[in-house]
Backbone as a chain_set.jsonl record, in Angstrom:
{"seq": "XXXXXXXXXXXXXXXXXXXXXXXXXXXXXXXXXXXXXXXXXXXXXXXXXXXXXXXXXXXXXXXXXXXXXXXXXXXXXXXXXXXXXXXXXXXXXXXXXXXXXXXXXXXXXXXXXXXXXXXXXXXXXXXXXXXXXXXXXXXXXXXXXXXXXXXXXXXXXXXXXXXXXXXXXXXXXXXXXXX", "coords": {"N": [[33.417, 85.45, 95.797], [34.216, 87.491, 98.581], [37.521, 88.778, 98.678], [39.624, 87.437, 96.404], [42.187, 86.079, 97.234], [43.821, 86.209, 100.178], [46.807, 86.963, 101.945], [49.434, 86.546, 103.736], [52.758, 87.037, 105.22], [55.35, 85.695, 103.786], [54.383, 83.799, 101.543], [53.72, 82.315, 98.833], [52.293, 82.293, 95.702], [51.025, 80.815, 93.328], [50.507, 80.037, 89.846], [47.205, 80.506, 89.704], [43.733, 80.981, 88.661], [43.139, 83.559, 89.489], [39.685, 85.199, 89.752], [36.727, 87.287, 88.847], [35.858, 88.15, 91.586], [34.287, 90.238, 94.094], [35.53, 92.1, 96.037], [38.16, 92.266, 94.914], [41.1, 90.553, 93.617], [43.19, 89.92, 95.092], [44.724, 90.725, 98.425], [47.233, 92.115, 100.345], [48.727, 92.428, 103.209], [50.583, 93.418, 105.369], [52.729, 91.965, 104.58], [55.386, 90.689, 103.86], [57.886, 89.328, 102.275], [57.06, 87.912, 100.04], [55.763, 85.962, 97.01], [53.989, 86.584, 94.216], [52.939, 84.869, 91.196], [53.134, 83.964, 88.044], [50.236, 83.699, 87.366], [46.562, 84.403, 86.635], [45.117, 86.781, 86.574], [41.816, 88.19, 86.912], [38.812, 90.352, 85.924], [38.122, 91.209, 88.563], [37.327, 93.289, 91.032], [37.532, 96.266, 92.685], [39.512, 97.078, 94.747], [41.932, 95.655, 95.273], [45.38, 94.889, 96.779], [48.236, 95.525, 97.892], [49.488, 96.135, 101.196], [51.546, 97.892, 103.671], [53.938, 96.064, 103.42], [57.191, 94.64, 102.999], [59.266, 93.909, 100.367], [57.738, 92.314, 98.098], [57.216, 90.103, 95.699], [55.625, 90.629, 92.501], [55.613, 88.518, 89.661], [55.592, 87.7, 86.12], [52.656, 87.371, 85.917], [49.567, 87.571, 84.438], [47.364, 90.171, 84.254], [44.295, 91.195, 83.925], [41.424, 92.661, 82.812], [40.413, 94.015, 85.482], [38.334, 96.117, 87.808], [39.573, 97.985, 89.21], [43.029, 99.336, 89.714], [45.454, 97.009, 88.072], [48.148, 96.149, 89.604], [48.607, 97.188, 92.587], [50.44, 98.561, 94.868], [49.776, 100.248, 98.102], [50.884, 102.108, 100.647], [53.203, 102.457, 102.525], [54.828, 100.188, 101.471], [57.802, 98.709, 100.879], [60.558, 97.587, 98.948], [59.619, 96.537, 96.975], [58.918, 94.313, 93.754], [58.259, 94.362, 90.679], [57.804, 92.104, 87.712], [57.745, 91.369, 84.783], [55.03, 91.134, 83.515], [51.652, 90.675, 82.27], [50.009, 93.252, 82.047], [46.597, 94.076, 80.806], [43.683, 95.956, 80.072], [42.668, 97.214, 82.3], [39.968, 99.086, 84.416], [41.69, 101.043, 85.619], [44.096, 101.97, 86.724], [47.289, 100.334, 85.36], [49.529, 99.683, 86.796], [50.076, 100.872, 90.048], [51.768, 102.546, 92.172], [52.154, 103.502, 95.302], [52.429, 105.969, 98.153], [55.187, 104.385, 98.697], [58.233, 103.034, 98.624], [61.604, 102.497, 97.492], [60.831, 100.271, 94.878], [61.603, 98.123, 92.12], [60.449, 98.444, 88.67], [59.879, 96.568, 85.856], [60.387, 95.596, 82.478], [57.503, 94.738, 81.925], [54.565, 94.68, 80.143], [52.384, 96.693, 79.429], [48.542, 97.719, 78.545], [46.341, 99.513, 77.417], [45.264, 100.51, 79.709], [42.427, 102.599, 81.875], [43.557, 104.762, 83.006], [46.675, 105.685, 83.575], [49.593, 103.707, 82.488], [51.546, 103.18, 84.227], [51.521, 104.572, 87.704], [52.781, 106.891, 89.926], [52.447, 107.724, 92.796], [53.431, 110.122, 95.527], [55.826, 108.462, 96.112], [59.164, 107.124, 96.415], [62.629, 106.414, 95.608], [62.016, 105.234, 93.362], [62.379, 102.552, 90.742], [61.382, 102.741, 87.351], [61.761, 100.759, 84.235], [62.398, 99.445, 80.931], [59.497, 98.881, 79.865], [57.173, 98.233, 78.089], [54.605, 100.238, 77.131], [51.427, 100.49, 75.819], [48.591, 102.04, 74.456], [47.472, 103.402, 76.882], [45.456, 105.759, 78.794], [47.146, 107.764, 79.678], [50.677, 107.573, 80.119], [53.208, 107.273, 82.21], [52.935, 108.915, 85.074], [53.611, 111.027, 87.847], [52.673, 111.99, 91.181], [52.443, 113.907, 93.438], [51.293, 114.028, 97.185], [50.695, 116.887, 98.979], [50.516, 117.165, 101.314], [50.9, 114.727, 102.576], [53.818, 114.186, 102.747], [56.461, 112.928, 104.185], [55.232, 111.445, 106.316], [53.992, 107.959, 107.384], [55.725, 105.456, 108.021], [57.929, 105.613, 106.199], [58.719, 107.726, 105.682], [57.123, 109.3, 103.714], [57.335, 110.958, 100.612], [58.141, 112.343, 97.4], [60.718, 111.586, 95.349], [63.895, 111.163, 94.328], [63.225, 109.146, 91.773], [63.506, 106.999, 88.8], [62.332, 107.02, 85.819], [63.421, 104.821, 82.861], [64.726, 104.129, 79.67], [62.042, 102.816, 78.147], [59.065, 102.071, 76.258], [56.786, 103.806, 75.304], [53.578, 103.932, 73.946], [51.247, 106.287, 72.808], [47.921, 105.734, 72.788], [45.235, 106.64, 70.357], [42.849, 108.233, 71.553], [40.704, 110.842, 72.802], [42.172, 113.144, 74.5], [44.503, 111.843, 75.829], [47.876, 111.245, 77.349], [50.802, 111.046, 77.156], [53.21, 111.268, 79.231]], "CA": [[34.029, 85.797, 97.069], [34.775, 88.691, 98.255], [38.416, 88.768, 98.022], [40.205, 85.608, 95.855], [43.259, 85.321, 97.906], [44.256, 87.042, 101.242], [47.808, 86.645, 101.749], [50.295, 86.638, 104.745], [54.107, 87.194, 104.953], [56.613, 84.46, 103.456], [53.469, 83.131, 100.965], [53.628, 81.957, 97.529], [50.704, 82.196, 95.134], [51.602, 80.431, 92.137], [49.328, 79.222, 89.041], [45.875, 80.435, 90.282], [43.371, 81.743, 88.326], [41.548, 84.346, 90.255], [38.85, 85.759, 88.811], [35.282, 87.459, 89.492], [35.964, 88.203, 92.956], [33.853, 91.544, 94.555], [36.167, 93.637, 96.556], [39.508, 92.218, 94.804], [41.874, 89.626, 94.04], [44.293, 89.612, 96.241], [45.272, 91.231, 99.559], [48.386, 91.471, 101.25], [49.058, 92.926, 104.214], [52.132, 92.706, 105.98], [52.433, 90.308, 103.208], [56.666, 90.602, 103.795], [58.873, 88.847, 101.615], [55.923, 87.003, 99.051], [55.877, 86.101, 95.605], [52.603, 86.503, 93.619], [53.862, 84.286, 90.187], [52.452, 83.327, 87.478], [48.607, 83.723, 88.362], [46.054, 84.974, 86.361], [44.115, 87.824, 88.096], [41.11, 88.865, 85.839], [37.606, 90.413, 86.169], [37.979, 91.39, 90.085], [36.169, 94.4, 91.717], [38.754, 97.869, 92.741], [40.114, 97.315, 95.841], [43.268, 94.833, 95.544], [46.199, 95.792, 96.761], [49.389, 95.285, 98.944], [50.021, 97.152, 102.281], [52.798, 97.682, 104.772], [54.97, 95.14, 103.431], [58.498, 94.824, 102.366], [59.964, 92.642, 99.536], [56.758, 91.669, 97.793], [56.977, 90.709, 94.022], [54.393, 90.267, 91.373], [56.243, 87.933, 88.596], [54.766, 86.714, 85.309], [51.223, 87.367, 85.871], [48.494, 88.039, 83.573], [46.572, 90.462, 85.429], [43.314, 92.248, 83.189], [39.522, 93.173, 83.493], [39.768, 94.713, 86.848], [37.763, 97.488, 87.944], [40.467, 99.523, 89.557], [44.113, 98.903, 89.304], [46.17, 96.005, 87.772], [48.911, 95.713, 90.373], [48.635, 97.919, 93.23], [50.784, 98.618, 96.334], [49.562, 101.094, 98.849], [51.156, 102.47, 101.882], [54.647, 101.686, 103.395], [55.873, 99.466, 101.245], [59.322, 99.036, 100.699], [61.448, 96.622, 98.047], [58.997, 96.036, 95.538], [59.911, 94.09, 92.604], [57.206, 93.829, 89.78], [58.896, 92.135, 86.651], [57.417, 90.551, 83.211], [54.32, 90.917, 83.982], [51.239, 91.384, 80.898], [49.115, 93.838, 82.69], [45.549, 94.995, 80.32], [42.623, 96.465, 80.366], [42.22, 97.279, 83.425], [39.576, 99.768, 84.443], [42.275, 102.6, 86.398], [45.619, 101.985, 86.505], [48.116, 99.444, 85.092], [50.636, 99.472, 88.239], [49.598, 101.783, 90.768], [52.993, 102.285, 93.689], [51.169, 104.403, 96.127], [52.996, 106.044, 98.757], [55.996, 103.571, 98.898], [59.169, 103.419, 98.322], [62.791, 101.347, 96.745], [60.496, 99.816, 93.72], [61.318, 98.286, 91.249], [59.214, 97.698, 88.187], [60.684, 96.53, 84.929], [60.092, 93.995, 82.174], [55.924, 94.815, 82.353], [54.104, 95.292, 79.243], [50.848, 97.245, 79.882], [48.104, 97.861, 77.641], [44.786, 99.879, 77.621], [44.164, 101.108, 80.941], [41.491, 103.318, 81.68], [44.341, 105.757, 83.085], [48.095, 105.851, 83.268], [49.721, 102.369, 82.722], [52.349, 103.72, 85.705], [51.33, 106.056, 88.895], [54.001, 106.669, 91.024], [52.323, 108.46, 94.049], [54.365, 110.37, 97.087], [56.69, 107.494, 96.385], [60.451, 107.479, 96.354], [63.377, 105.587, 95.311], [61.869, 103.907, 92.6], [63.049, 102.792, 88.896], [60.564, 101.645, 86.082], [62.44, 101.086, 83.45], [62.166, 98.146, 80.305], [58.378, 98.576, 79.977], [55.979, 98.566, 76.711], [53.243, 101.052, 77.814], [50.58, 101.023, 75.1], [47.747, 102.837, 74.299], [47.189, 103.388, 77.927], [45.226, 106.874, 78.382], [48.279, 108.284, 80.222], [51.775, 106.43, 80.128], [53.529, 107.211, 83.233], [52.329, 109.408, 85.908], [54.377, 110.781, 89.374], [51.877, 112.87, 92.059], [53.256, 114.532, 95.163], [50.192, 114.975, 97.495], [52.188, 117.418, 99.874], [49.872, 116.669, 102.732], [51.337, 112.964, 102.618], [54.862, 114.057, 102.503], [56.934, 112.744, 105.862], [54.399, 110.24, 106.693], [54.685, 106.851, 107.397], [57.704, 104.447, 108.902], [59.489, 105.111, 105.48], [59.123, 109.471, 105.176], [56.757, 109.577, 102.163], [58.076, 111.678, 99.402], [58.343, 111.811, 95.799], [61.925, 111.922, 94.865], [64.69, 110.078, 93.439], [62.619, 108.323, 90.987], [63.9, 107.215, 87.84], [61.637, 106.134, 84.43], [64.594, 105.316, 81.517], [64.135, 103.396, 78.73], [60.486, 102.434, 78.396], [58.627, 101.859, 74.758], [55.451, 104.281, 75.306], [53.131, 104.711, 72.824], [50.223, 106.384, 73.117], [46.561, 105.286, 72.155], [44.501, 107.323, 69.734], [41.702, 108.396, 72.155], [40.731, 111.597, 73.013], [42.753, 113.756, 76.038], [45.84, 110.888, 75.916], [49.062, 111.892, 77.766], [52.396, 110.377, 77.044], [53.388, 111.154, 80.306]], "C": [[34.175, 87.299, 97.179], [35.99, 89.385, 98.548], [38.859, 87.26, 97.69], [40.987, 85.371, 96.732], [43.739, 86.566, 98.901], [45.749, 86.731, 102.13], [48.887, 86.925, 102.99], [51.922, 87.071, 104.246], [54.875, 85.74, 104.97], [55.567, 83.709, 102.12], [54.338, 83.314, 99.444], [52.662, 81.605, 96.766], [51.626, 82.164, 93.979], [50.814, 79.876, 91.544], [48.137, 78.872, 89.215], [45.564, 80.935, 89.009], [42.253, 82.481, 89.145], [40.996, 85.412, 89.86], [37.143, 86.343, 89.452], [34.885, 87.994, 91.002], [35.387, 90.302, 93.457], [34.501, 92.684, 95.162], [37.695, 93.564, 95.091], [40.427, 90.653, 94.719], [42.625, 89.141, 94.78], [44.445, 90.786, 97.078], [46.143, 90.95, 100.5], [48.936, 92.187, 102.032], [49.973, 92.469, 105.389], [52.401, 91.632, 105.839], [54.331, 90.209, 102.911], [57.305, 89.251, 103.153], [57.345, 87.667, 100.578], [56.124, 87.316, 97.703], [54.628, 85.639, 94.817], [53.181, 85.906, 91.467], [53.147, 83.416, 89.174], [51.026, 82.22, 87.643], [47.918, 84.62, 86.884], [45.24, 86.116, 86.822], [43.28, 88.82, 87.054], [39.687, 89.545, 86.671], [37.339, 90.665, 87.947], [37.626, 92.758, 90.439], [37.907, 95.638, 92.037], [39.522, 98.161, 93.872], [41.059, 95.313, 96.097], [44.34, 95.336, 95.36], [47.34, 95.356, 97.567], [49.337, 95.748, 99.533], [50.964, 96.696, 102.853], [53.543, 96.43, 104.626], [56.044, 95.802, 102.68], [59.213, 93.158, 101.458], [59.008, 91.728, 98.756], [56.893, 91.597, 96.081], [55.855, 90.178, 93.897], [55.847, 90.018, 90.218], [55.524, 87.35, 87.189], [53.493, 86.63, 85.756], [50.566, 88.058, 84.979], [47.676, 88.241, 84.194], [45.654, 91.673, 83.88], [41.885, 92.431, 83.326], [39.134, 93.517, 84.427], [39.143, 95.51, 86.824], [38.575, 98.003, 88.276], [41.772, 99.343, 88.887], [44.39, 97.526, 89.435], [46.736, 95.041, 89.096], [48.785, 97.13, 91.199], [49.609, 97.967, 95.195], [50.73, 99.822, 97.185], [49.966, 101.107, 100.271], [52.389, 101.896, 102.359], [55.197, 100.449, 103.264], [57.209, 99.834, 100.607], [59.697, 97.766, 99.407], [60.619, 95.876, 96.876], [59.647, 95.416, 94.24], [58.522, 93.651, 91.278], [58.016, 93.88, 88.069], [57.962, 91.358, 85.964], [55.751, 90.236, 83.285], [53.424, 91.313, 82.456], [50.005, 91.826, 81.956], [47.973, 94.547, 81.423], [44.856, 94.848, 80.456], [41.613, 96.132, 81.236], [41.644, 98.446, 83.277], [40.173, 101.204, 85.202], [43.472, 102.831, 86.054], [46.772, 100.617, 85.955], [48.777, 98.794, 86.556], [50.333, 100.883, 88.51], [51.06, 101.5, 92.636], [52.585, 103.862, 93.99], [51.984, 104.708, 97.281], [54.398, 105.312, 100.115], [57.027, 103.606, 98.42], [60.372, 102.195, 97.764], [61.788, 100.496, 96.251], [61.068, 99.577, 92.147], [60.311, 97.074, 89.88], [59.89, 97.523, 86.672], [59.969, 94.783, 83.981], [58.569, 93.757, 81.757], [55.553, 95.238, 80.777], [52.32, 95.543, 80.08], [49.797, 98.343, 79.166], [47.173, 98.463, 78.089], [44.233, 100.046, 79.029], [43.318, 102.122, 80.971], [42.415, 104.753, 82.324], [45.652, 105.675, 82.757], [48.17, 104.138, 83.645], [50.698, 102.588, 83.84], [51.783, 104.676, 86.358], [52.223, 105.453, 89.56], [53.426, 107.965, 91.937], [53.092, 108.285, 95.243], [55.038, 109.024, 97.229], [58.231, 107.707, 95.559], [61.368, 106.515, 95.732], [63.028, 104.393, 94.456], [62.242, 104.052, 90.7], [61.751, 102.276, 88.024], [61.595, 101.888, 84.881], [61.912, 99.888, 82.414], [61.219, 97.663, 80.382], [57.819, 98.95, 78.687], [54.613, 98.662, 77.279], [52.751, 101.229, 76.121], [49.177, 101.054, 74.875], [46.988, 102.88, 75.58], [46.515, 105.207, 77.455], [46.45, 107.827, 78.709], [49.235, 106.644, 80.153], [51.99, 106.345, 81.717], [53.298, 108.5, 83.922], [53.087, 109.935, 87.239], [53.249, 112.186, 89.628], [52.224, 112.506, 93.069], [51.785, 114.698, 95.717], [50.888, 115.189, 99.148], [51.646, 116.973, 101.28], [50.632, 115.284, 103.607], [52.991, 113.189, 102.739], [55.718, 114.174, 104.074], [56.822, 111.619, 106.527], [54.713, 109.259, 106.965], [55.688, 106.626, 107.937], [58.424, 104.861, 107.897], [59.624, 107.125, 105.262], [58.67, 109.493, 103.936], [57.276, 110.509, 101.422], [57.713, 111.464, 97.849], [59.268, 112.358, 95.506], [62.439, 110.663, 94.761], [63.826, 109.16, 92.775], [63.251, 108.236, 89.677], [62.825, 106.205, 86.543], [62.663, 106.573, 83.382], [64.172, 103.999, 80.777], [62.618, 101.937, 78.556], [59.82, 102.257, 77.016], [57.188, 102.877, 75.681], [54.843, 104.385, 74.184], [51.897, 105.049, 73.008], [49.148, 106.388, 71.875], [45.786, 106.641, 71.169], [43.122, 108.542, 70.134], [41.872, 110.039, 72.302], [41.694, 112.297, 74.489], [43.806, 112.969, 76.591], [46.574, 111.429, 76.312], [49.894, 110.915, 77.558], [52.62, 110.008, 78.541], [53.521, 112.323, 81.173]], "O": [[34.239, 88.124, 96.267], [35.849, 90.595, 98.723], [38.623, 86.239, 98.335], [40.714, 84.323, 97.318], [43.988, 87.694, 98.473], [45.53, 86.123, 103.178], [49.074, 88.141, 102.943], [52.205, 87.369, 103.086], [54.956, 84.927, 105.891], [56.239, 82.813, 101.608], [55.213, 84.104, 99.092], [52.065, 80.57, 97.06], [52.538, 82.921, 93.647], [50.122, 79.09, 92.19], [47.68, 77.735, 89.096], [46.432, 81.302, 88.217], [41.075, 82.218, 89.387], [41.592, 86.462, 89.62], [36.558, 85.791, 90.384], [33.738, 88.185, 91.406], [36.027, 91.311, 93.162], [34.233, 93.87, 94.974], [38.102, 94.557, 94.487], [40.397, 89.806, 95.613], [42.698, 87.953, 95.095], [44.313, 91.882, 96.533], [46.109, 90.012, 101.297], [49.891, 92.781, 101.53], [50.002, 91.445, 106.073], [52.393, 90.617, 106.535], [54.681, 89.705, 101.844], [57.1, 88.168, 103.702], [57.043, 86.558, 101.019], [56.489, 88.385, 97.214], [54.29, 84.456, 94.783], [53.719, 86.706, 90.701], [52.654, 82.322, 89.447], [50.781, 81.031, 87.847], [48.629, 85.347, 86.19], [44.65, 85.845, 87.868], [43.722, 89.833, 86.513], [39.499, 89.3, 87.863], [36.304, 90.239, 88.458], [37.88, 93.401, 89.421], [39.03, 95.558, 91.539], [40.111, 99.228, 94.047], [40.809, 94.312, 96.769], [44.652, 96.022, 94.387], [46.958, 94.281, 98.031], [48.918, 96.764, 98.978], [51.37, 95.535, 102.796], [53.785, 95.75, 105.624], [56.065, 96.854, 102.042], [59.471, 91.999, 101.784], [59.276, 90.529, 98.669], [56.757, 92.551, 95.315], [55.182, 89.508, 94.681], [56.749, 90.816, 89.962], [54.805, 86.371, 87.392], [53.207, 85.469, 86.047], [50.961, 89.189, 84.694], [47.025, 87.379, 84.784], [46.174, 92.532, 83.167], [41.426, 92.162, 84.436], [37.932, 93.546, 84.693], [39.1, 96.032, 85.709], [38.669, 99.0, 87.56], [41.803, 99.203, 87.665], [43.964, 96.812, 90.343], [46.322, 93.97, 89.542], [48.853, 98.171, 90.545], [49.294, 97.477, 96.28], [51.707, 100.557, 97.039], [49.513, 100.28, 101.062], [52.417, 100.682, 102.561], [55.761, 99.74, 104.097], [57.579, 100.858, 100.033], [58.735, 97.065, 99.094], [60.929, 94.94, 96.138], [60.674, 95.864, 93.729], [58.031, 92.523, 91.234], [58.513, 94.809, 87.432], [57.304, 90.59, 86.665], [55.337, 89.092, 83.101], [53.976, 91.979, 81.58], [49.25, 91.044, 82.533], [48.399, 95.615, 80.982], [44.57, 93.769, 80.973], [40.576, 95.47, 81.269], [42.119, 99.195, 82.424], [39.486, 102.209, 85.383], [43.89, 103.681, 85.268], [46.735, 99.803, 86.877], [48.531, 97.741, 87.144], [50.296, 101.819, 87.711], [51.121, 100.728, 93.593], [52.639, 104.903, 93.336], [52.471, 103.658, 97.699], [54.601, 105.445, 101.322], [57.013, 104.381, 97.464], [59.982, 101.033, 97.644], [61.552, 99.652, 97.116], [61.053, 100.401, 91.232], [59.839, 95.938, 89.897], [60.505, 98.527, 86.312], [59.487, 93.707, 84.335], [58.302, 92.663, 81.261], [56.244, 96.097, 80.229], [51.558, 94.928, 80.825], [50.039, 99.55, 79.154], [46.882, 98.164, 79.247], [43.092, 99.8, 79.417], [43.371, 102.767, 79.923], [41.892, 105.842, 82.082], [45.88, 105.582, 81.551], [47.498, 103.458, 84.42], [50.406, 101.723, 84.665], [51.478, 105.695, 85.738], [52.509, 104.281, 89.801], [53.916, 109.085, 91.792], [53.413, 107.269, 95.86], [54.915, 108.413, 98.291], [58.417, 108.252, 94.471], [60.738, 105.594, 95.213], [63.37, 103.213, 94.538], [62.324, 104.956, 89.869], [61.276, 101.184, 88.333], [62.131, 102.966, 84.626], [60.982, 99.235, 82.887], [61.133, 96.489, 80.742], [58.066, 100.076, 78.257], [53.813, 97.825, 77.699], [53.404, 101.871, 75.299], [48.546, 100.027, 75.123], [45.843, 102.43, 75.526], [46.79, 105.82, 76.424], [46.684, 108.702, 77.875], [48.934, 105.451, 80.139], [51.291, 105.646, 82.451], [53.532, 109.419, 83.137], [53.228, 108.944, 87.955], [52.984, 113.073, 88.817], [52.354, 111.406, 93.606], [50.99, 115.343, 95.035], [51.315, 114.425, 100.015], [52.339, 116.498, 102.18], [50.799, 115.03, 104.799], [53.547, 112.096, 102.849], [55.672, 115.113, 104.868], [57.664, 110.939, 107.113], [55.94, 109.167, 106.928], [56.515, 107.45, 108.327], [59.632, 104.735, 108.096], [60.6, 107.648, 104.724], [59.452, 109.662, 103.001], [58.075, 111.035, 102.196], [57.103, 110.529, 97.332], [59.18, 113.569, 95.301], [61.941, 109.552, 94.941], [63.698, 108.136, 93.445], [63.626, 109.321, 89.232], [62.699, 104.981, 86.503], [62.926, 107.71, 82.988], [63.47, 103.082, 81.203], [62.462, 100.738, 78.789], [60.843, 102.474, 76.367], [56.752, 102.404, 76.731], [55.463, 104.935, 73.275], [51.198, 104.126, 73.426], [49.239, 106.749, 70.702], [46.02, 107.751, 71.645], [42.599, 109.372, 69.39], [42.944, 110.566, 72.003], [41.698, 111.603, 75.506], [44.151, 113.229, 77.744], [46.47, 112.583, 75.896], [49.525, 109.785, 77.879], [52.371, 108.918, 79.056], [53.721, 112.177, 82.379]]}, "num_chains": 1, "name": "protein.A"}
């Protein structure tokens, strides 16, 4: 296919495995108040992602072999909650919260990405906290891109963010960042 599951607001995706899929596993767009829950989400192409919603978790999923990012929410979301999740080796990012805001992400172990197992782009008000990041090439990650800052229904930004107790450890590889 070319995405596994395309997702509305109020949905529940529970005990799939979606896998193989060309653009992406999942897409959710003004995908408000949904719970993505114990799902596998392997081997899918670089463009899956959340938009413009509010209140969207990812719970207990085993999400690895993507091409891009793991778990990704881009653009004007709000109330994120991504908890216990075993996110590896994925080809970009672990969890990727992309100019969005009140996230949080906690609970996530995330292994071997091909970049940071956290990016927190021009996004605000968010906590990661109670995560085992390892041997990701980068741990955790925050980029302002100032152009972007205002934007949006929510006033993109990158402030008030807080990453506190987290297990990082970083991988052996060449050019590795902590964070």
């Amino acid at each position: 296919n070319y995405s596994g599951i395309v997702f509305p607001s109020y949905s529940m995706i529970r005990n799939n495995y979606i896998h193989h899929n060309d653009s992406g596993g999942y897409i959710g767009v003004f995908a408000h108040y949904s719970t993505v829950d114990s799902n596998e989400l392997a081997y899918n192409g670089w463009e899956q992602k959340v938009a413009q919603s509010a209140n969207v978790t990812f719970r207990n999923n085993f999400v690895h072999h993507n091409a891009g990012a793991g778990i990704w929410y881009d653009f004007d979301n709000t109330g994120a909650v991504v908890e216990g999740n075993r996110i590896e080796d994925n080809g970009w990012i672990g969890i990727f919260y992309e100019i969005s805001a009140d996230g949080i992400i906690r609970n996530n172990t995330i292994r071997r990405s091909g970049d940071a197992a956290g990016f927190f782009g021009t996004s605000k008000n968010t906590q990661i906290h109670n995560n085992t990041l390892e041997n990701n090439f980068r741990g955790i990650t925050y980029f302002v891109n100032c152009a972007s800052v205002g934007g949006g229904l929510i006033g993109f930004d990158l402030a008030n963010n807080s990453a506190h107790d987290n297990t990082i450890i970083v991988g052996t590889q060449s050019g590795a960042l902590e964070s």
